[in-house]
Backbone as CSV, one residue per row, in Angstrom:
resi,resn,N_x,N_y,N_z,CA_x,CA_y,CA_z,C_x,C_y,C_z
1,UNK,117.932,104.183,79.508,118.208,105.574,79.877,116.965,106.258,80.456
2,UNK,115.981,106.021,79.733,114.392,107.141,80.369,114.166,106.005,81.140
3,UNK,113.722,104.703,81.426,113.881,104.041,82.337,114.263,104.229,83.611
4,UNK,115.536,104.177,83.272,116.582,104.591,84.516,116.354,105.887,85.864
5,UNK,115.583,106.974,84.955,114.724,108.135,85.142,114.340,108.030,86.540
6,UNK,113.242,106.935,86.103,111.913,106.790,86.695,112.091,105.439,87.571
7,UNK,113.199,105.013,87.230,112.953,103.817,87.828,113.302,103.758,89.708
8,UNK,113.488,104.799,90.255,113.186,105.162,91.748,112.596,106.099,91.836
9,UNK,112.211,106.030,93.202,111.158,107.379,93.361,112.306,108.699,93.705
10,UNK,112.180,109.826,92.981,113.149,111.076,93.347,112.467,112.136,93.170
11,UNK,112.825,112.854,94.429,112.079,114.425,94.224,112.179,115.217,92.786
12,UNK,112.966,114.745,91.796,113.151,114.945,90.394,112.019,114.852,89.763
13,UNK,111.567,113.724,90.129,110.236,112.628,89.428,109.236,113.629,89.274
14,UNK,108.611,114.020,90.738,107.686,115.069,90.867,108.011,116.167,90.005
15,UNK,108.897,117.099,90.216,108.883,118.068,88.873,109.327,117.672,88.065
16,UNK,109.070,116.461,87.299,109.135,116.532,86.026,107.388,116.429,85.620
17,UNK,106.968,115.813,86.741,105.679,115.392,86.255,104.561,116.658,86.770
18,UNK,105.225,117.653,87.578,104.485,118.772,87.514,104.119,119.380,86.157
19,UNK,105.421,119.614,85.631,105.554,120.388,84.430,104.651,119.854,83.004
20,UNK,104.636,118.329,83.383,104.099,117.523,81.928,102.657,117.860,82.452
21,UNK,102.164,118.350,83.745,100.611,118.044,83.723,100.535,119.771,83.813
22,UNK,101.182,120.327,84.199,101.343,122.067,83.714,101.042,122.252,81.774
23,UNK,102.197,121.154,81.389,101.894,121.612,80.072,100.781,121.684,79.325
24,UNK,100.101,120.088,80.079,98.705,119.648,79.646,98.034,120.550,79.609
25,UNK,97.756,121.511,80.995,96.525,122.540,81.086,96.802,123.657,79.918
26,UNK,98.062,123.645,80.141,98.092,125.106,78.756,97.937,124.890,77.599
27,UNK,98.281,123.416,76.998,97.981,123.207,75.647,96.887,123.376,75.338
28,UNK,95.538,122.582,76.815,94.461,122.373,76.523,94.114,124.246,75.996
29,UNK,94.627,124.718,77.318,93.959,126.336,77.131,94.043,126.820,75.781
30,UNK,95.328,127.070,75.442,95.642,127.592,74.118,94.781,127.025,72.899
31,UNK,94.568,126.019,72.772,94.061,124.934,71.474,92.298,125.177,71.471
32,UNK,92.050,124.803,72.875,90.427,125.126,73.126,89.545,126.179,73.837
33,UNK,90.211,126.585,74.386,89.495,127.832,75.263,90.239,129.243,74.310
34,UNK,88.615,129.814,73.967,88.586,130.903,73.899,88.147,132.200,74.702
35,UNK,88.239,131.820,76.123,88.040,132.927,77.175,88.960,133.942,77.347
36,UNK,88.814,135.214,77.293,89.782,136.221,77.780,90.514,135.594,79.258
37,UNK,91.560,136.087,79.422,92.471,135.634,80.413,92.232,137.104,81.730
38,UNK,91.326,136.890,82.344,91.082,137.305,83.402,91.820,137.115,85.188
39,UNK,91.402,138.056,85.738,91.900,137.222,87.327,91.003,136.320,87.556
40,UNK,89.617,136.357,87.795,89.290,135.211,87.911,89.709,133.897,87.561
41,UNK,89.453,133.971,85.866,90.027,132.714,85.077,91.434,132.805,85.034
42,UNK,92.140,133.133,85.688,93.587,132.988,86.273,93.035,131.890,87.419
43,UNK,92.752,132.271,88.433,92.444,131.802,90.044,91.469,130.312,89.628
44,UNK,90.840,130.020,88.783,90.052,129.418,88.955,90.708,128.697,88.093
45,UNK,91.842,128.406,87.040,92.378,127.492,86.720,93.790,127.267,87.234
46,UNK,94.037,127.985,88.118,95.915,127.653,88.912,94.826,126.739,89.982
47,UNK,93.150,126.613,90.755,93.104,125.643,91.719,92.853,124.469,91.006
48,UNK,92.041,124.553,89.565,91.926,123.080,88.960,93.490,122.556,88.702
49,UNK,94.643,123.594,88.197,95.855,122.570,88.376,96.172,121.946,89.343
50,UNK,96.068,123.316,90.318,96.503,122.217,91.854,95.611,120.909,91.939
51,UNK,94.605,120.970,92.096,93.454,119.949,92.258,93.579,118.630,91.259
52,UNK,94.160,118.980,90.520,95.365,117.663,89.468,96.382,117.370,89.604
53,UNK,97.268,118.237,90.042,98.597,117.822,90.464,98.492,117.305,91.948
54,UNK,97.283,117.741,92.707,97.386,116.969,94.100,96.501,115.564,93.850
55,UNK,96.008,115.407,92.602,95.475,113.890,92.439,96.872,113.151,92.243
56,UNK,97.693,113.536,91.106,98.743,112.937,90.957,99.889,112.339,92.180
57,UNK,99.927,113.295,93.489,100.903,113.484,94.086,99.626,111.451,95.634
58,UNK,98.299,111.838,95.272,97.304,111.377,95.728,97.698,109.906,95.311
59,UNK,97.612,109.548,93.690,98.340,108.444,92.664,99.355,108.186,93.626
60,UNK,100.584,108.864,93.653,101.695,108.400,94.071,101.606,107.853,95.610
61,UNK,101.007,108.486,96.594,100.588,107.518,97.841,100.386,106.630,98.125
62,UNK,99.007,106.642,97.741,98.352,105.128,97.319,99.257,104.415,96.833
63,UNK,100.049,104.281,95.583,100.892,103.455,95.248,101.825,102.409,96.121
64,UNK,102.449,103.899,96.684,103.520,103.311,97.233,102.674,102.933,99.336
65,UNK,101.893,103.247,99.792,101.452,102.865,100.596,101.194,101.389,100.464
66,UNK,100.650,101.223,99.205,100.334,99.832,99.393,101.013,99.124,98.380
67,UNK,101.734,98.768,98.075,103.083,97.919,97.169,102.731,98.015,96.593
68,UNK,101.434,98.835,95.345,100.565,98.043,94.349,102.387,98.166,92.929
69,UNK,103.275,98.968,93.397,104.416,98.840,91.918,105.299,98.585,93.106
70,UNK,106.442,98.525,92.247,108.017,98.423,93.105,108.314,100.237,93.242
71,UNK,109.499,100.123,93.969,110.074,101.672,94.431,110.444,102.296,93.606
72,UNK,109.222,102.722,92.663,109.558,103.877,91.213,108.713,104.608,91.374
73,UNK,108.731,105.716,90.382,107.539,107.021,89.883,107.050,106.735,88.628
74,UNK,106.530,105.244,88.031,106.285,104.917,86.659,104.641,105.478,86.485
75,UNK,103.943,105.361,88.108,102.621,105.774,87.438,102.128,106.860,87.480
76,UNK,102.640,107.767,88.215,103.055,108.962,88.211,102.965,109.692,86.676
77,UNK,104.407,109.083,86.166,104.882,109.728,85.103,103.752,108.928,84.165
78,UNK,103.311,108.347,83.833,102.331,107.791,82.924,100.951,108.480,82.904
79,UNK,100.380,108.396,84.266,99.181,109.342,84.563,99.441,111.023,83.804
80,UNK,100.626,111.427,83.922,100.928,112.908,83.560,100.904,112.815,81.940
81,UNK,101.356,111.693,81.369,101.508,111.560,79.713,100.349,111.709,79.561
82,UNK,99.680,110.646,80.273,97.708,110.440,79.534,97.399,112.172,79.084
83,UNK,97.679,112.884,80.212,96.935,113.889,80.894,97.596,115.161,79.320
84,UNK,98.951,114.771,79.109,99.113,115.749,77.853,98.680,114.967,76.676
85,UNK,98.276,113.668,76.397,98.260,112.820,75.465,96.688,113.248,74.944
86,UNK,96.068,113.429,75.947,94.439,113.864,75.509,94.365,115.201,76.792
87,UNK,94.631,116.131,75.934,94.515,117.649,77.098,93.088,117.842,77.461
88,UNK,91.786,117.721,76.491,90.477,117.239,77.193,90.131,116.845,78.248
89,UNK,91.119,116.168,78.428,90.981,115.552,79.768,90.337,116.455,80.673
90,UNK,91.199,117.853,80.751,91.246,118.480,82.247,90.404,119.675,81.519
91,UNK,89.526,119.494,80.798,88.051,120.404,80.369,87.595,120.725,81.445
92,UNK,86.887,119.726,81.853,85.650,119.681,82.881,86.083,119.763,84.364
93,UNK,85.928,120.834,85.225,85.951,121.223,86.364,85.398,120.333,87.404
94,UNK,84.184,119.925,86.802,83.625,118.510,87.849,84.119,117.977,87.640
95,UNK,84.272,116.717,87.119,85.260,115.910,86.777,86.184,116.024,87.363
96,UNK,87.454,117.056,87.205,88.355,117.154,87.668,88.700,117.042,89.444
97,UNK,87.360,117.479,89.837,87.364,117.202,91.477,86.904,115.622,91.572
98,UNK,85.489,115.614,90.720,85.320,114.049,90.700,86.615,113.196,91.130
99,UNK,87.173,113.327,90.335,87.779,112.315,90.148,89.049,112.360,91.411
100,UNK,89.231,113.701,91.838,89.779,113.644,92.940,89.294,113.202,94.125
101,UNK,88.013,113.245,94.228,87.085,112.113,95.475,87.085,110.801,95.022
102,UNK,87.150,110.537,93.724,87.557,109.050,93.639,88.664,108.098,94.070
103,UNK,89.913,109.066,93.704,91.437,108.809,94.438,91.383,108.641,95.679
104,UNK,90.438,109.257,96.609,90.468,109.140,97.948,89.727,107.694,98.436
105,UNK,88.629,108.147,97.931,87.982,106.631,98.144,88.787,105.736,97.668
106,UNK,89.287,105.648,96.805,90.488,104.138,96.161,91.556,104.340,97.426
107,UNK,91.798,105.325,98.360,92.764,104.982,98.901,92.266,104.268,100.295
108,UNK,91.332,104.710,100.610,90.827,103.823,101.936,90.231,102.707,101.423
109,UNK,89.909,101.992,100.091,89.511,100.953,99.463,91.156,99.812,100.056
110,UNK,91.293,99.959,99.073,92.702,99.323,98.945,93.541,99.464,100.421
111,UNK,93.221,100.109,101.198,93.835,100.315,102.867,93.340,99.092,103.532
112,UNK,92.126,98.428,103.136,91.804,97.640,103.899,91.824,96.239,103.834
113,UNK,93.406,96.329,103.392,94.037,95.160,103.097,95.268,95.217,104.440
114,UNK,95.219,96.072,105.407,95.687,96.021,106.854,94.865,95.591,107.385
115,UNK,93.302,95.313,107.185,91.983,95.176,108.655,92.469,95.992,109.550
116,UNK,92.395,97.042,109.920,92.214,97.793,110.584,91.607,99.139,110.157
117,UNK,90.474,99.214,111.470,89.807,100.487,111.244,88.988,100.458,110.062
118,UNK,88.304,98.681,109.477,87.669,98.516,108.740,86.240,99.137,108.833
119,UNK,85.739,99.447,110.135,84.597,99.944,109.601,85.140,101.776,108.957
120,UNK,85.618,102.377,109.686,85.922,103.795,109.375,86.000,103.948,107.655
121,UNK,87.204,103.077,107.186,87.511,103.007,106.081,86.318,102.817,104.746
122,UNK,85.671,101.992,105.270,84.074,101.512,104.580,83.384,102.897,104.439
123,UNK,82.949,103.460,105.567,82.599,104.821,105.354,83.058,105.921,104.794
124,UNK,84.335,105.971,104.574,85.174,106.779,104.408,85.048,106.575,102.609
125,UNK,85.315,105.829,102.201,85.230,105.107,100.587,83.642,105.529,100.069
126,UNK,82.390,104.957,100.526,81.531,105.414,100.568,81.017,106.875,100.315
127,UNK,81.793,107.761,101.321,81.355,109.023,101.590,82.173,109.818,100.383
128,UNK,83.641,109.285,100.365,84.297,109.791,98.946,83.499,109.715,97.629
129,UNK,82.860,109.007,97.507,82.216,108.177,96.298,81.205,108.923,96.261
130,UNK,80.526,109.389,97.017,79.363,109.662,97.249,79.419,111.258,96.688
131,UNK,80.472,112.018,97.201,80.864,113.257,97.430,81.470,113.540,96.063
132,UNK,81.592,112.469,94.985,82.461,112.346,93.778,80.951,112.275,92.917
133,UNK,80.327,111.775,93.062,79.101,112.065,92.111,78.054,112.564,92.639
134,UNK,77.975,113.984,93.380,77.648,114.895,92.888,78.148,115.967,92.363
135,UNK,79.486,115.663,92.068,80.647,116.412,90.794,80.146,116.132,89.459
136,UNK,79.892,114.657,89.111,79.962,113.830,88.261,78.750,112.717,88.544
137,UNK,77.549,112.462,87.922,76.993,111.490,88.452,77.231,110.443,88.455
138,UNK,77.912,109.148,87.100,78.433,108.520,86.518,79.444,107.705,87.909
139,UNK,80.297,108.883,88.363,81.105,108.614,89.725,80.865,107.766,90.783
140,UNK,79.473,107.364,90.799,78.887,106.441,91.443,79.079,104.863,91.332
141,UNK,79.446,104.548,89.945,79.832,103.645,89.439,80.879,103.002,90.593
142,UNK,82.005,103.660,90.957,82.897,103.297,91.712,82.858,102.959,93.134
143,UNK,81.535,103.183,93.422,80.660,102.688,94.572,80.581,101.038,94.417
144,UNK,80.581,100.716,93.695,80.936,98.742,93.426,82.185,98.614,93.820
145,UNK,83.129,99.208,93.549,84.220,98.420,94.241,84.377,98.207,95.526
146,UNK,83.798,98.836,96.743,83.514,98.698,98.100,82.732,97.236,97.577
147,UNK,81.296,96.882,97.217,81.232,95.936,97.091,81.876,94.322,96.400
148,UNK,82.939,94.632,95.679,83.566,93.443,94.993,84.974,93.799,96.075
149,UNK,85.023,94.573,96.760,86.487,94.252,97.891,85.766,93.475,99.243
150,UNK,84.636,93.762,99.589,83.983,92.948,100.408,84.252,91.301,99.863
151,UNK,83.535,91.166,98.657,83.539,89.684,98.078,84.988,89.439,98.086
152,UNK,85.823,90.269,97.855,87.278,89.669,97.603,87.746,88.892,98.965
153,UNK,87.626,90.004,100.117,87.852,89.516,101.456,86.900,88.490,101.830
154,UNK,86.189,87.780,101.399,85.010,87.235,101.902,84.346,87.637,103.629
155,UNK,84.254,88.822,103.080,83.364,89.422,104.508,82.691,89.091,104.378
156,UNK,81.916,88.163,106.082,80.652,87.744,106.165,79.668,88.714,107.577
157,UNK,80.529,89.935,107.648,80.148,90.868,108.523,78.679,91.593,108.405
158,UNK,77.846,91.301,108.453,76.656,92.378,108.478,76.791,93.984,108.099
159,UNK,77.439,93.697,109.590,77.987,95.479,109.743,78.983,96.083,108.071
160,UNK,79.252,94.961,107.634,80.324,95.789,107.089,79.955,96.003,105.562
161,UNK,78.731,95.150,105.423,77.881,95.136,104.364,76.938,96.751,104.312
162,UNK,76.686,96.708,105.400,75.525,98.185,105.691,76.411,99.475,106.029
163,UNK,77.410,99.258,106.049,78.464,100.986,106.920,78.805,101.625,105.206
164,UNK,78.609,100.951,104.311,79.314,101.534,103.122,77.595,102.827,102.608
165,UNK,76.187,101.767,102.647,75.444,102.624,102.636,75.088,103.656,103.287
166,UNK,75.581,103.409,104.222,75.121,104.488,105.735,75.922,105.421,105.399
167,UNK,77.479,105.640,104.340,78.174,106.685,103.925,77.825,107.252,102.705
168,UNK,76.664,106.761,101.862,76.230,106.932,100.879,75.170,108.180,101.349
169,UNK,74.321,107.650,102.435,72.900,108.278,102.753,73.634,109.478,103.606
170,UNK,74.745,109.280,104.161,75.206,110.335,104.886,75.062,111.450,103.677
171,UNK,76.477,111.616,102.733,76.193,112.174,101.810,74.838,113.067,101.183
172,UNK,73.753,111.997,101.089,72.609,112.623,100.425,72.013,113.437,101.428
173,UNK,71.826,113.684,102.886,71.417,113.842,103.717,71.938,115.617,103.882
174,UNK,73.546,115.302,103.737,73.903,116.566,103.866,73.526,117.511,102.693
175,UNK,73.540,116.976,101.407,73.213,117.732,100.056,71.903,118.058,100.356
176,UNK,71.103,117.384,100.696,69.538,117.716,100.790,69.758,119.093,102.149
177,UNK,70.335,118.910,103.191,70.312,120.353,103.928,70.855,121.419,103.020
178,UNK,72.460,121.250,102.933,72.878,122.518,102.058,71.380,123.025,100.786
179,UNK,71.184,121.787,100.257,70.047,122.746,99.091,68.894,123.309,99.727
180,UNK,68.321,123.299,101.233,67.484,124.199,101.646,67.950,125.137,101.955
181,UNK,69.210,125.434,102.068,69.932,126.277,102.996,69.832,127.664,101.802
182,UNK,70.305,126.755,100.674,70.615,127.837,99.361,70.003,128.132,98.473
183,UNK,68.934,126.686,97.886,68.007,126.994,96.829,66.581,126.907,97.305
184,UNK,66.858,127.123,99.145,65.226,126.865,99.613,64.075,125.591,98.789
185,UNK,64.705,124.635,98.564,63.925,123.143,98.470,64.763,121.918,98.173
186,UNK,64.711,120.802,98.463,65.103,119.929,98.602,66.135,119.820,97.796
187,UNK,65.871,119.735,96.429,66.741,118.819,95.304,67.494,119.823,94.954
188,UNK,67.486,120.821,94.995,68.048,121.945,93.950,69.911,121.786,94.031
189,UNK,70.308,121.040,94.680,72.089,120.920,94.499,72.059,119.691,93.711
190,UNK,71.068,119.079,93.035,70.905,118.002,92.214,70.636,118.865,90.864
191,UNK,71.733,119.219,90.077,71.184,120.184,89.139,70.758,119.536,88.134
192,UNK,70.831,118.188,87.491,70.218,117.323,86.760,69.801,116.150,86.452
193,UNK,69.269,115.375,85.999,69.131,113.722,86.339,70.267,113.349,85.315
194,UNK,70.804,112.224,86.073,71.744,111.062,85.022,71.436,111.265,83.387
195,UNK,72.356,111.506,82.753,71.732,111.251,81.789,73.132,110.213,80.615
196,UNK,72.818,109.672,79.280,73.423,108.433,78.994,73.391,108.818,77.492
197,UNK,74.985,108.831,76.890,74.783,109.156,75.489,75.773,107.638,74.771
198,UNK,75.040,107.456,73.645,75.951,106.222,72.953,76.499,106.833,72.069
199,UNK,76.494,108.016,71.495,76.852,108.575,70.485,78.327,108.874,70.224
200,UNK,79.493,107.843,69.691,80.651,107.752,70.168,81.941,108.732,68.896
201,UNK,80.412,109.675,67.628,81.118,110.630,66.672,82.421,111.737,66.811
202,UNK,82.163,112.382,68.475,83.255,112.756,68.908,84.605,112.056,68.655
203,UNK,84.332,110.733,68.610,85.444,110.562,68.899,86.501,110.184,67.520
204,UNK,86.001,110.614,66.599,86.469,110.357,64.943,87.302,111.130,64.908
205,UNK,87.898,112.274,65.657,89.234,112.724,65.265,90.539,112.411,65.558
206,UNK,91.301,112.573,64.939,92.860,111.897,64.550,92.994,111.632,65.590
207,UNK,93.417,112.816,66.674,93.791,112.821,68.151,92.957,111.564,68.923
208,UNK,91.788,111.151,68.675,91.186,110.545,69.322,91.272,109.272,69.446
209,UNK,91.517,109.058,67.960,91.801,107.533,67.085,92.471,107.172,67.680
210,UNK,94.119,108.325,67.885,95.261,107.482,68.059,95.777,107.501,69.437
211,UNK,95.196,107.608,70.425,95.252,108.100,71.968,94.257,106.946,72.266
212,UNK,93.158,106.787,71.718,92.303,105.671,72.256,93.335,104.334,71.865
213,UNK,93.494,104.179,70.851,94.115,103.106,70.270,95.648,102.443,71.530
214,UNK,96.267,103.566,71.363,97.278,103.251,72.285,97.430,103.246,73.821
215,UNK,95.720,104.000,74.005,95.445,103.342,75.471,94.909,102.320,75.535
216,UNK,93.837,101.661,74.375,93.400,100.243,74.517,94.280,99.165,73.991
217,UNK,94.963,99.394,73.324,96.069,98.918,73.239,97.020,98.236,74.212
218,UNK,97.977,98.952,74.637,99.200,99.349,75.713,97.767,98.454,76.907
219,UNK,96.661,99.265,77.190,96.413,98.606,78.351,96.037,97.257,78.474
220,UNK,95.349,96.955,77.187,95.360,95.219,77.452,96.328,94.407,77.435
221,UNK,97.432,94.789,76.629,98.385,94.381,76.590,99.128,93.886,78.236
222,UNK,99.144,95.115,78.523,99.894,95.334,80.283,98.522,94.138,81.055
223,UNK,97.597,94.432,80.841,96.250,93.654,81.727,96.451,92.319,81.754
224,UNK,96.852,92.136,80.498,97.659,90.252,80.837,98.471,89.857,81.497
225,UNK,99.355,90.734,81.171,100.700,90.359,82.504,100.124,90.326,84.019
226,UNK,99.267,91.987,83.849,98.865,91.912,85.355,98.260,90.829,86.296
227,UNK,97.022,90.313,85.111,96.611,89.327,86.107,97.627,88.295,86.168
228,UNK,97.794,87.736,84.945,99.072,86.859,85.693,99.907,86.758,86.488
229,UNK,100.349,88.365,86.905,100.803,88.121,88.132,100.657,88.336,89.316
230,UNK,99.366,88.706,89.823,98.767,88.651,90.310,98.563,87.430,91.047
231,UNK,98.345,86.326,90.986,98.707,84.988,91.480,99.970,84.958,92.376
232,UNK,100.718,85.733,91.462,102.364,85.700,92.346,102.526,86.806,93.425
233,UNK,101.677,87.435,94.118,101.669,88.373,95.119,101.113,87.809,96.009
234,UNK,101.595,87.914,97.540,101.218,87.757,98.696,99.714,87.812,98.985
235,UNK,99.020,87.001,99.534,97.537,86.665,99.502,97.256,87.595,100.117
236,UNK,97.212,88.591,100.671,97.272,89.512,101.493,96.969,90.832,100.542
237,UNK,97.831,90.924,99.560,97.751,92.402,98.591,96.901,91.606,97.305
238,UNK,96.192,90.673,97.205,96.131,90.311,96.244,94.803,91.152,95.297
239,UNK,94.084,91.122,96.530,92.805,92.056,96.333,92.860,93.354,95.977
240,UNK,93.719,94.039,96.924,94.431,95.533,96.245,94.249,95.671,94.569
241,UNK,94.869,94.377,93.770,95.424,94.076,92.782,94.343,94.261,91.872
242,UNK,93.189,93.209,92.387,92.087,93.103,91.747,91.455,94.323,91.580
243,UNK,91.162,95.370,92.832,90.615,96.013,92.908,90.829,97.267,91.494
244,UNK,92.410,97.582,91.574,92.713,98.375,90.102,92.480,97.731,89.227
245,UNK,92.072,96.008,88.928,91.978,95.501,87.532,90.236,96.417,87.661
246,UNK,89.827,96.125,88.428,88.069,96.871,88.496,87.869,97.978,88.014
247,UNK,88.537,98.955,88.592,88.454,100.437,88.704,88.774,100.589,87.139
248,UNK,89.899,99.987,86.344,89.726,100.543,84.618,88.485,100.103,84.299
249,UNK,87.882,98.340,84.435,86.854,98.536,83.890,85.604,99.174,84.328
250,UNK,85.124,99.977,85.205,84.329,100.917,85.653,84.427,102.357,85.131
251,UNK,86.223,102.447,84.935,86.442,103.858,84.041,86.062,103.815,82.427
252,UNK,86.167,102.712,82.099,85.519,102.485,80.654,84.188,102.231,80.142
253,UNK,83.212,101.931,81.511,81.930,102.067,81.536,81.541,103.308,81.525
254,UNK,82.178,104.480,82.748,81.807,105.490,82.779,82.378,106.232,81.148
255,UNK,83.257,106.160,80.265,83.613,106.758,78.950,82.588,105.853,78.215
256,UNK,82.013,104.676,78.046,80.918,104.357,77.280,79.190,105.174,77.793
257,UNK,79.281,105.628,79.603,77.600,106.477,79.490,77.899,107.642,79.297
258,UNK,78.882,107.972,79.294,79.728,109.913,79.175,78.204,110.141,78.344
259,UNK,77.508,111.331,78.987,76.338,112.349,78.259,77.091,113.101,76.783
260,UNK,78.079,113.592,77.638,79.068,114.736,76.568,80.574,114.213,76.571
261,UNK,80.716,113.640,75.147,82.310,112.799,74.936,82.790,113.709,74.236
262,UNK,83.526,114.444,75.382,84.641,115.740,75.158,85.722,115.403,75.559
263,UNK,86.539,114.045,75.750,87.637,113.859,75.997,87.979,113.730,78.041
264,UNK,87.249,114.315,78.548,87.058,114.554,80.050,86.815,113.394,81.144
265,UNK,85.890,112.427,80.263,85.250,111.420,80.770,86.661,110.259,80.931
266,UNK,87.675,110.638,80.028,89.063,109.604,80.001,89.803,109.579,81.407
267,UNK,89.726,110.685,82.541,90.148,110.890,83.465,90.107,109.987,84.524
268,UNK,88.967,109.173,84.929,88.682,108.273,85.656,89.302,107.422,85.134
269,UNK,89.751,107.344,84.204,90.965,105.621,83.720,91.748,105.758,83.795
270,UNK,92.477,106.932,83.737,94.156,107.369,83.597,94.835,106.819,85.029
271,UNK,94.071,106.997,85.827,94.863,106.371,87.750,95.155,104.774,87.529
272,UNK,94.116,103.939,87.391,94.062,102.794,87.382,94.850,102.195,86.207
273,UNK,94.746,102.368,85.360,95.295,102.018,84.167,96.824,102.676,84.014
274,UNK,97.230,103.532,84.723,98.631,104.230,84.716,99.789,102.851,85.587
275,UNK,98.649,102.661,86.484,99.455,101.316,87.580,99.635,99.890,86.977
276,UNK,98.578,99.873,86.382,98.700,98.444,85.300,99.689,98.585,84.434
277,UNK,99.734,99.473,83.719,101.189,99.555,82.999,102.607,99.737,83.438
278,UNK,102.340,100.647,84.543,103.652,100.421,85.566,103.701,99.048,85.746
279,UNK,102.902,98.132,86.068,103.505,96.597,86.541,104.253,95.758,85.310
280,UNK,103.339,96.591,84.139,104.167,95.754,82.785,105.405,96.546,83.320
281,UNK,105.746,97.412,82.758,107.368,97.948,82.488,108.180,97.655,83.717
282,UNK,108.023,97.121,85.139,108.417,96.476,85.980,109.242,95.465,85.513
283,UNK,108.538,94.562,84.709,108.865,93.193,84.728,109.103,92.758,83.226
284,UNK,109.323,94.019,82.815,109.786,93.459,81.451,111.137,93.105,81.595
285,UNK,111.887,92.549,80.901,113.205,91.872,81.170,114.090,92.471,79.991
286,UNK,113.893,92.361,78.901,115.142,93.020,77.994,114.754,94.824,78.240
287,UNK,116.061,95.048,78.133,116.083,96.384,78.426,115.620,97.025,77.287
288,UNK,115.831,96.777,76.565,115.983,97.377,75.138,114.519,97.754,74.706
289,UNK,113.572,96.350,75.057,112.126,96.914,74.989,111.271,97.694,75.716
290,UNK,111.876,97.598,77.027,111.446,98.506,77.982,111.819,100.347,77.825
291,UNK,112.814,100.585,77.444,113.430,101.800,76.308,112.179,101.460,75.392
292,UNK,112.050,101.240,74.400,110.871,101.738,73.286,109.401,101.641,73.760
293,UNK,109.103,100.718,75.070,107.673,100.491,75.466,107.585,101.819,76.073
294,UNK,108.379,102.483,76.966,108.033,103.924,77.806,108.211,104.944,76.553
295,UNK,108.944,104.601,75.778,109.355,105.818,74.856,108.088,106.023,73.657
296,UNK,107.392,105.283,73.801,106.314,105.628,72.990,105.112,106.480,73.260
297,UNK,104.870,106.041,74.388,104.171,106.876,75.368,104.543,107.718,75.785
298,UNK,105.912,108.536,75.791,106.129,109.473,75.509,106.197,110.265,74.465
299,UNK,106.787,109.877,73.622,106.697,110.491,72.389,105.824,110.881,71.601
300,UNK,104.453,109.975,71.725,103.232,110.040,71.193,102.307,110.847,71.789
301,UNK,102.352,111.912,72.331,101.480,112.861,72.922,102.442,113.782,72.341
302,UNK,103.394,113.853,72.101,104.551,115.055,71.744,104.152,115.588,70.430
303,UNK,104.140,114.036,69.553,103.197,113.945,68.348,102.273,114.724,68.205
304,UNK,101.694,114.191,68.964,99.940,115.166,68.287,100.006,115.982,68.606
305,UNK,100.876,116.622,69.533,100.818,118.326,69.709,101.456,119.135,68.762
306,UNK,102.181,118.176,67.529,103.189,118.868,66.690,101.901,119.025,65.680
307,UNK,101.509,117.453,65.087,99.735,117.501,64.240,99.020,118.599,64.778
């Protein structure tokens, strides 16, 4: 039945999954923010929704641009659970764009499994990446996957080795003008150095336990199937494939250097890891488990909002 839902793509899909990532922001508001409700802080959190709901709508492109699921809204609707499952998530304002320059770059990543307009695309990934950590420094991380999609394709191009840095330095080039422009000296849009916390005490509460658990969980679980089938996809998308097995583990590097583990840093995993589980519930075969595998993940964010 909830299956059935989701299991094509329908203009339904989208508002349902508006509303679940609507709910997210307000729970978060209500539960953690104690700011008076201003126009400003009106205006300045209806663009961080948009700026989430157009990552989501971003998710769904990519998807379906490049076969990475069959003709459903599973990661969609999964990305939107994460997003009420840990409302933290959508704390952090950087971040929240971060991670929307990351989606972009993953989408000209994974594009260049057409060859065409490979150098543009290289730059383009690059310059996203680039433009994503100085939101987020950490964001940089995702600057390797341009390099392990090179190795995937076995590019032996020169050029195509050097166009990804040349979108990197672009980037720094322009930040270094804007900060003369505004803080009159070089660095000043660099408002701090990297910095790296192991300290993982945040994360001892209930909510945390049981949201981590059933994302490390659920996702390794799904990560087996994936690669396995992975083999069984057209040599052509295969890299695509790889590339999201990458991107979780880079999102779980960046939640192991998180400075401040406020729940925020989970955002960069929710895309990648939303699609891996879409491929499990694809191919599960009894119906019956596929009903309790989605229904948990639903239900279990419903949970802790009742706790």
């Amino acid at each position: 039945m909830i299956t059935s839902i989701f299991n094509k793509s329908k203009p339904i899909n989208f508002t349902i999954v508006f509303f679940i990532t609507l709910l997210a922001f307000i729970v978060f508001h209500v539960k953690h923010v104690e700011a008076p409700i201003t126009v400003s802080f009106f205006f300045k959190n209806t663009l961080l929704f948009l700026v989430c709901y157009v990552s989501v709508l971003a998710l769904s492109f990519i998807v379906e641009k490049n076969s990475l699921t069959q003709k459903n809204n599973f990661e969609i609707v999964l990305y939107s659970l994460f997003l009420l499952a840990l409302p933290q998530a959508v704390s952090s304002p950087d971040i929240i764009f971060a991670n929307f320059f990351v989606l972009l770059g993953y989408r000209r990543i994974i594009s260049l499994r057409s060859q065409i307009n490979v150098n543009k695309k290289l730059f383009d990934a690059a310059f996203w990446f680039g433009i994503a950590a100085l939101f987020y420094f950490w964001a940089i991380l995702f600057f390797v996957l341009i390099i392990i999609t090179l190795l995937l394709y076995t590019d032996s191009s020169i050029r195509h080795w050097l166009i990804p840095f040349t979108g990197l330095l672009t980037v720094f080039l322009i930040s270094i003008s804007i900060s003369i422009i505004w803080h009159d000296r070089f660095f000043g849009i660099f408002s701090s150095l990297p910095e790296v916390s192991y300290n993982f005490s945040d994360y001892n509460l209930m909510q945390y336990v049981v949201i981590i658990t059933m994302l490390f969980s659920f996702g390794m679980w799904a990560s087996i199937f994936y690669i396995k089938n992975i083999k069984q996809k057209k040599k052509a998308f295969r890299p695509s494939y790889y590339v999201v097995l990458f991107a979780v583990f880079i999102g779980f590097l960046i939640i192991v250097f998180a400075p401040n583990k406020n729940g925020s840093e989970f955002l960069f995993l929710f895309a990648p890891l939303a699609i891996i589980i879409a491929n499990y519930i694809e191919i599960i075969e009894e119906k019956w488990f596929k009903e309790l595998f989605l229904s948990v993940i639903i239900v279990v964010p419903f949970i802790m909002l009742l706790l």
